[in-house]
ROPAZA-925904 format. One line per 2 residues: number of its first residue (from 0); their letters; for each residue y negated, x, z of C-alpha. Coordinates in pm, 1 decimal, decimal comma, m for minus. Layout:
BEGIN
NUM> A> Y X Z | ... .
END
This chain:
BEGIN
0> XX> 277,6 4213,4 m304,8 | 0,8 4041,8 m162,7 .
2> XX> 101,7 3883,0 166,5 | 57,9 3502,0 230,1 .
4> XX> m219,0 3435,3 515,0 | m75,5 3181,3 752,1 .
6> XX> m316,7 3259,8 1015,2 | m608,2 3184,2 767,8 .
8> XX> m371,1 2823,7 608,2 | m274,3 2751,0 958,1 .
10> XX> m545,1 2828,0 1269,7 | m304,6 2675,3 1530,3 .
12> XX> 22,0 2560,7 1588,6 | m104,5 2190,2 1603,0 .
14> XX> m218,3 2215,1 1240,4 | 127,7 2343,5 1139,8 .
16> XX> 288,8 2101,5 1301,8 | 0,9 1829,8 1153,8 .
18> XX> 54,1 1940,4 807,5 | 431,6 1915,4 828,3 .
20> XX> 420,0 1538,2 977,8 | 170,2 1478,5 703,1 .
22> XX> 442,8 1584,0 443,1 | 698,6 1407,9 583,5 .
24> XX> 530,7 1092,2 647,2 | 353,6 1053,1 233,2 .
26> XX> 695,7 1125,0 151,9 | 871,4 815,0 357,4 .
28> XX> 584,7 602,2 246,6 | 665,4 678,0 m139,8 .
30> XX> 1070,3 554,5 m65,8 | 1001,6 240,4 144,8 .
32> XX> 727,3 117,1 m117,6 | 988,2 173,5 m373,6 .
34> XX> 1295,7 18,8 m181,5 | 1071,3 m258,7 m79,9 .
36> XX> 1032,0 m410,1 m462,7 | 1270,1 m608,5 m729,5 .
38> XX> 1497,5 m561,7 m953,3 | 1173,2 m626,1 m1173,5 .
40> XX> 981,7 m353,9 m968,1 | 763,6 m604,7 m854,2 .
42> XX> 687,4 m707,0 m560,3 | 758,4 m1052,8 m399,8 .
44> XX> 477,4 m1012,8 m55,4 | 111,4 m993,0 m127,3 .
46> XX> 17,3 m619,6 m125,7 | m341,3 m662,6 m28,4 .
48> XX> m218,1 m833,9 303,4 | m13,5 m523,4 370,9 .
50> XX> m286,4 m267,9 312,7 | m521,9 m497,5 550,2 .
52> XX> m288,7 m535,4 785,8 | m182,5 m216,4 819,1 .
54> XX> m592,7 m142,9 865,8 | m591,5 m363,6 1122,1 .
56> XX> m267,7 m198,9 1288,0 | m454,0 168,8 1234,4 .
58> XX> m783,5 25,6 1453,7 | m520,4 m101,1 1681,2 .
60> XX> m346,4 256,9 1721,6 | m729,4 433,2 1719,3 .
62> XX> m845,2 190,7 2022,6 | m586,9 269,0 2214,7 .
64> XX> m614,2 673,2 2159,1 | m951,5 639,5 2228,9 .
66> XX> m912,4 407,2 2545,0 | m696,3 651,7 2716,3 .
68> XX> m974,0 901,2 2817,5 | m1259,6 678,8 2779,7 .
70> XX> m1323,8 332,2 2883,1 | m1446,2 4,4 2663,3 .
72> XX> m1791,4 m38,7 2791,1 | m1764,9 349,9 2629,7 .
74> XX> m1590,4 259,0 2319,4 | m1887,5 m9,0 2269,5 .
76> XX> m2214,7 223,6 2337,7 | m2096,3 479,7 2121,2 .
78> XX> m2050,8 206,2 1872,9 | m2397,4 101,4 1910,8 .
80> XX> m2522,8 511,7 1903,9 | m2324,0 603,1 1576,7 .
82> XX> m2395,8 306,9 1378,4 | m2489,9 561,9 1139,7 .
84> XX> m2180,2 672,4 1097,3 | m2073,0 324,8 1095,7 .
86> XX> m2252,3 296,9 787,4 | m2141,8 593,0 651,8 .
88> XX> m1782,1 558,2 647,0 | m1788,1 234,5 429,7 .
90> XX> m1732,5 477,4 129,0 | m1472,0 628,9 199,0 .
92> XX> m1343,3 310,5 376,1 | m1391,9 141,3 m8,3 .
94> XX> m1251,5 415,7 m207,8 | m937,0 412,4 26,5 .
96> XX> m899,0 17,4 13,8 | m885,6 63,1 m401,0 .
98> XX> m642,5 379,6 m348,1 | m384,3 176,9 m60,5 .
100> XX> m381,4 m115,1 m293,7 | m361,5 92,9 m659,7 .
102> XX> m58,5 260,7 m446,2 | 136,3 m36,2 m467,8 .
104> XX> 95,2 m95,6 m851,8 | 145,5 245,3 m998,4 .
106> XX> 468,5 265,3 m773,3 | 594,6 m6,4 m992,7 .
108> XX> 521,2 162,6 m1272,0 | 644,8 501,9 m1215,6 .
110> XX> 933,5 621,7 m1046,8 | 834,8 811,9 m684,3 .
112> XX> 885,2 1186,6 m829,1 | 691,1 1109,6 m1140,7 .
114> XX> 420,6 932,1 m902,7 | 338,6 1218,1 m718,8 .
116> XX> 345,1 1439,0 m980,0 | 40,1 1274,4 m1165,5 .
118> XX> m140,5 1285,6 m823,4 | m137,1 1646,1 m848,2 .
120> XX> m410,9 1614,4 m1147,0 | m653,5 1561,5 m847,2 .
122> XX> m638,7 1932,0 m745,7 | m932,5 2006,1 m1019,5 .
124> XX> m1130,0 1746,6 m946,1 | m1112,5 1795,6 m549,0 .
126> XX> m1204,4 2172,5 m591,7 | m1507,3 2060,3 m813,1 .
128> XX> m1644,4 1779,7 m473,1 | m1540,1 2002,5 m237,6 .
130> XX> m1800,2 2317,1 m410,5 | m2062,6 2036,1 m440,9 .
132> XX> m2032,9 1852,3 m72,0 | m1989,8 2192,1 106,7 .
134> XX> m2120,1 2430,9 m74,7 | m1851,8 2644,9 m59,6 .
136> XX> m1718,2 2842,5 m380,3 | m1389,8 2835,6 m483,9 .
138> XX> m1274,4 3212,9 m599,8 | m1119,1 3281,4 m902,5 .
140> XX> m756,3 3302,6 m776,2 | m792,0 2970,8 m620,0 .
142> XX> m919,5 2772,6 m933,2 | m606,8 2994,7 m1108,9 .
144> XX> m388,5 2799,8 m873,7 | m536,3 2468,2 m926,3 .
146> XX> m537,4 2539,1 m1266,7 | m105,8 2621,7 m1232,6 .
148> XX> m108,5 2292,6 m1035,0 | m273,1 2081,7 m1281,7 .
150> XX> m33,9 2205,7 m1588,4 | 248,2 2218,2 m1380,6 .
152> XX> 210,9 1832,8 m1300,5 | 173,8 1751,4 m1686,4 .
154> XX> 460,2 1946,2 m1715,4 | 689,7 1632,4 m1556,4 .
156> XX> 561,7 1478,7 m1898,8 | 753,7 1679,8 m2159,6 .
158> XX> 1078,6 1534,0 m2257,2 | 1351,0 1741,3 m2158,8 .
160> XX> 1603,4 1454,2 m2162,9 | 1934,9 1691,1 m2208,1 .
162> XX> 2082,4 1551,3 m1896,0 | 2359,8 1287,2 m1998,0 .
164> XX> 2407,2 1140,8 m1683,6 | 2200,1 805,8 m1682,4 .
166> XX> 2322,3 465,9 m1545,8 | 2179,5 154,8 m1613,3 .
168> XX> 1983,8 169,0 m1320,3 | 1821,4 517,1 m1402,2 .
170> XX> 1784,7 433,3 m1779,1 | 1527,8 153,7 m1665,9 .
172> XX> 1392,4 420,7 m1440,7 | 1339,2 670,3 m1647,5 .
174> XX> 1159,7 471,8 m1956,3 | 916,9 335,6 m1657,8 .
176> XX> 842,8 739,8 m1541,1 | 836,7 792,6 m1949,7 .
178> XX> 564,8 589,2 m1980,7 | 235,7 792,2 m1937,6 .
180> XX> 50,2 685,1 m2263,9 | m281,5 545,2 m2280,6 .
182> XX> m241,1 230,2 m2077,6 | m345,6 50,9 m1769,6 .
184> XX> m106,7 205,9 m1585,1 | m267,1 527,6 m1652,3 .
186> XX> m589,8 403,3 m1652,9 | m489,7 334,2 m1309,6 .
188> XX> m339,6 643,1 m1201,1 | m663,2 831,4 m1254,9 .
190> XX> m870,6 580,3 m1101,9 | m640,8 619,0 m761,0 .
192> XX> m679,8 1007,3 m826,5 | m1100,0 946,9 m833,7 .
194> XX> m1076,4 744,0 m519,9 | m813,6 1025,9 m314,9 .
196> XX> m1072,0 1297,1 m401,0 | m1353,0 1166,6 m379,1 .
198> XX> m1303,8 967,4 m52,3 | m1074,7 1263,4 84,7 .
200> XX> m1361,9 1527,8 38,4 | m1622,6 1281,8 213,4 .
202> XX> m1430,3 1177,4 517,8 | m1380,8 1530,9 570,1 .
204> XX> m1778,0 1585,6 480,5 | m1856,7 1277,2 751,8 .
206> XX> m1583,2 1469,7 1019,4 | m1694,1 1784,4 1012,8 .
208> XX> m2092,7 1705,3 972,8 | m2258,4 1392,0 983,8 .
210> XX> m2021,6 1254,0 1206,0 | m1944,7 1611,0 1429,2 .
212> XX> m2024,1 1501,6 1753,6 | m1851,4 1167,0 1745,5 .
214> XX> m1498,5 1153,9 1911,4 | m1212,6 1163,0 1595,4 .
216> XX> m1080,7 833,2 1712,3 | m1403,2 678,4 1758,8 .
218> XX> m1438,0 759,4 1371,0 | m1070,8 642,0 1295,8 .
220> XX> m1244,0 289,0 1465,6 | m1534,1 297,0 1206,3 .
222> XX> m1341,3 368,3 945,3 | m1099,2 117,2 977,6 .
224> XX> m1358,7 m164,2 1055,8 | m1509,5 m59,0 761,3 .
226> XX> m1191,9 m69,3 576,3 | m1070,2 m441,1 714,7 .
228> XX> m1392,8 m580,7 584,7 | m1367,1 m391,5 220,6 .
230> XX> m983,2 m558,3 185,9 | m1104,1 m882,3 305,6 .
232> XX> m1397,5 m860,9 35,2 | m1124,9 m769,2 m215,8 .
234> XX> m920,2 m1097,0 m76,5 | m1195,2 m1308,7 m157,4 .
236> XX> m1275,0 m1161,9 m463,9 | m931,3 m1191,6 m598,9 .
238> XX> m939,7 m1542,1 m483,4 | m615,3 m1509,3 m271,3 .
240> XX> m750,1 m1480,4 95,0 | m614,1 m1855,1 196,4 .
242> XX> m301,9 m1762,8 m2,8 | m224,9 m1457,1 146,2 .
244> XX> m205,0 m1629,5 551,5 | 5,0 m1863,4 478,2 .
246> XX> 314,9 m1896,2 695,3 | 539,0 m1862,4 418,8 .
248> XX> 400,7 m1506,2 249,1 | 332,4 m1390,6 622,4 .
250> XX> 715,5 m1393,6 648,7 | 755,9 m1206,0 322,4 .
252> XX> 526,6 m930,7 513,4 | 747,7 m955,5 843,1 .
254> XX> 1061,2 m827,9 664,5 | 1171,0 m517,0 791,6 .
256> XX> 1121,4 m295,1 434,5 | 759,9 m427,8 457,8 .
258> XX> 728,9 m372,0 811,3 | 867,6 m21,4 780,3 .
260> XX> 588,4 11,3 513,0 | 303,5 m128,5 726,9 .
262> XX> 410,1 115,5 1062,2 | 481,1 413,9 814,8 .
264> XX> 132,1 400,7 640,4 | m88,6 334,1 969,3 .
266> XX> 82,5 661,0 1114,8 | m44,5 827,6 795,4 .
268> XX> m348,4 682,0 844,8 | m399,2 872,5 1186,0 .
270> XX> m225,8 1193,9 1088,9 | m460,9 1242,7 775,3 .
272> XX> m784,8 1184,0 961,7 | m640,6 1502,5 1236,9 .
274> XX> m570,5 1661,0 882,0 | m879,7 1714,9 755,8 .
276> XX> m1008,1 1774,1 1118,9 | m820,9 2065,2 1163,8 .
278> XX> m776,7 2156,3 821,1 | m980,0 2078,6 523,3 .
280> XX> m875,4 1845,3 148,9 | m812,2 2162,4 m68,4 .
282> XX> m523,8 2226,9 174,3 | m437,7 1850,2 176,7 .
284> XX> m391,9 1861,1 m240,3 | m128,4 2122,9 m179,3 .
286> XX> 79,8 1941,1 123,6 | 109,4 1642,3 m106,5 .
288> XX> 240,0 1902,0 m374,4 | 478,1 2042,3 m130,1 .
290> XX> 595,0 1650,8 m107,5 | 707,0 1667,7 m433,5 .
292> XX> 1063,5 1849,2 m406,2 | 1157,5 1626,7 m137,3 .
294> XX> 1075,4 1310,6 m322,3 | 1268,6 1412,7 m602,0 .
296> XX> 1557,1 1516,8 m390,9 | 1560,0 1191,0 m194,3 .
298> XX> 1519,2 965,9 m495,2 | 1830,0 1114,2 m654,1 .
300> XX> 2030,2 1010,9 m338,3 | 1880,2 643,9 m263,3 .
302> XX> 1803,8 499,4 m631,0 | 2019,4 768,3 m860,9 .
304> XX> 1680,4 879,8 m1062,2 | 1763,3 1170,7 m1240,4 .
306> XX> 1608,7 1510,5 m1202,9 | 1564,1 1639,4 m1526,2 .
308> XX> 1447,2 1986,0 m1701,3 | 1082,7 1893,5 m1692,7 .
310> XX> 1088,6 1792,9 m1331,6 | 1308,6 2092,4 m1236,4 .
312> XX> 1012,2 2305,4 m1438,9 | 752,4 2102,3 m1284,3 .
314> XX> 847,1 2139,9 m913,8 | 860,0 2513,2 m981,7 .
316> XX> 547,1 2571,4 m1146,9 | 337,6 2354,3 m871,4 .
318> XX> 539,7 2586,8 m557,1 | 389,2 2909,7 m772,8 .
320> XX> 45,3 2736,4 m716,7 | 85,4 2679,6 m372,1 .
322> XX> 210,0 3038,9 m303,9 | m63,5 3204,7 m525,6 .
324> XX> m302,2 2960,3 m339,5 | m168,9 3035,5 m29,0 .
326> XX> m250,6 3446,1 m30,0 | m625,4 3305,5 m54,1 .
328> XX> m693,0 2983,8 116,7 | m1004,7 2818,4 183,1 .
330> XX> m1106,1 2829,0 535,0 | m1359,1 2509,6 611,7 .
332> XX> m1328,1 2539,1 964,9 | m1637,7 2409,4 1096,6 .
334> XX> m1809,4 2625,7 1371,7 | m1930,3 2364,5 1570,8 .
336> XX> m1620,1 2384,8 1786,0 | m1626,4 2005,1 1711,2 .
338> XX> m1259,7 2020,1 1775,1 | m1223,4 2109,3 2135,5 .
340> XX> m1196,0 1780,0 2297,7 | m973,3 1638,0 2046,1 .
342> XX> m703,4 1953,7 2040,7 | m737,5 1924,2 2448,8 .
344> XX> m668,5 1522,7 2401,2 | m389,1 1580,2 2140,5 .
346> XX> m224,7 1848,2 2296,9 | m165,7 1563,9 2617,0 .
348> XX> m18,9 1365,7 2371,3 | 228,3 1541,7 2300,4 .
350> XX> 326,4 1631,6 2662,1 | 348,7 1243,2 2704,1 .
END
């Protein structure tokens, strides 16, 4: 039996140790989104206040990173160097503005487990931007585990209702994860999947090329500038940008669930940008498939959704695909060595 090759998944112990925070941080985000809403499954704070404040709390977070080697007269003339990059990162920075918000909306349409599952249909799509951006050729085992991904995520669709425990709570629960005909809530679910791959692939592209020689913080800075102005476009678009800083909906924001929401997601903000720095997006489609067993778990326990046949099928089939993906990873690691003074920087972190 072919064996798995950690060395080639996992270069160093700070990527393992990235890509289980990573994990475990999607995975809280999923929960406190879904224990923040209604009885309705709505929510009563304005979500595109969240997603800019918690942009604003990821610059925040970046600054300081940055700051603690470096100094601000620094922070500003590499600013004015990379404005390139600057520039650059206002794709990605859109695409993840439509993907933070979307987040909110299909979470109140589908129950967490279900949620992630109809992520996973992103795996084919990443593989196809990631030959195109880099060039690099996906073998034929790999696509056969994207492929085992992909079905194993419709799976979750097939009713396989032979469970009969179901509360009232669940039975609304389940007809909302139930629900994947064609609608807007699918039609939203695969736009959110075109924005993850799309803008995962190029902020990994801008990392690990155009933007190789700038310091990762300095590019968590552009991208969240870039991503404060695309959510207060989207404010003023919607027509809600007075509306949304008012005293009373800033307290709706300021309760703890949303709080927890706001801290939660700007931590995942950092952690994916080290991610794809030290890893690559192919690798990141299979962490957030790994997510999916502990989302189901953990949704059983806090809001009594069931697990059911197809999800029990599901989970299975997508942990084949990661181990058959696993015995053949890509390695993206750029040669460059465009990692040094970040590791060095990180690894004082966590001495701190």
């Amino acid at each position: 039996m072919t064996r798995i090759s950690w060395n080639e998944l996992f270069p160093s112990k700070l990527s393992q140790a990235i890509f289980v925070v990573y994990i475990l941080l999607f995975v809280n985000q999923g929960i406190l989104v879904t224990a923040s809403q209604q009885s309705d499954n709505h929510y009563d704070y304005n979500i595109v206040t969240v997603v800019l404040l918690t942009e604003v709390l990821k610059l925040i977070i970046s600054t300081i990173l940055y700051c603690r080697k470096h100094t601000f007269p620094q922070l500003v003339n590499e600013l004015r160097g990379s404005y390139k990059v600057l520039i650059l990162y206002f794709v990605p920075a859109a695409l993840y503005c439509f993907y933070n918000n979307l987040a909110f909306i299909n979470l109140s349409s589908f129950d967490p487990t279900t949620y992630y599952l109809l992520m996973q249909l992103r795996v084919v799509v990443t593989g196809i931007l990631f030959q195109v951006i880099f060039k690099k050729s996906l073998s034929r085992k790999q696509w056969i585990s994207l492929g085992i991904l992909t079905i194993g995520s419709m799976l979750k669709q097939i009713p396989m209702n032979f469970g009969e425990y179901q509360s009232t709570n669940t039975k609304s629960e389940h007809s909302k994860s139930q629900s994947l005909a064609l609608s807007f809530s699918a039609i939203f679910i695969f736009i959110q999947i075109f924005c993850s791959c799309f803008a995962g692939v190029y902020n990994e592209y801008l990392l690990k090329n155009q933007g190789s020689n700038v310091n990762i913080f300095m590019q968590n800075i552009f991208m969240y500038v870039d991503s404060i102005v695309c959510n207060i476009i989207l404010l003023t678009l919607n027509g809600t940008i007075y509306n949304a800083f008012l005293y009373d909906n800033l307290v709706k924001v300021m309760n703890y669930k949303v709080f927890l929401i706001i801290l939660n997601n700007a931590i995942v903000g950092i952690v994916t940008s080290l991610f794809l720095k030290t890893l690559n997006s192919i690798l990141k489609t299979f962490a957030s498939a790994l997510e999916l067993v502990l989302t189901a778990i953990l949704s059983f326990i806090l809001f009594g959704i069931p697990i059911y046949l197809n999800t029990i099928l599901a989970i299975i089939t997508v942990l084949y695909a990661i181990y058959l993906y696993s015995q053949n990873p890509v390695n993206n690691t750029s040669s460059k060595g465009i990692i040094n003074e970040d590791q060095e920087q990180l690894l004082q972190m966590e001495e701190v």
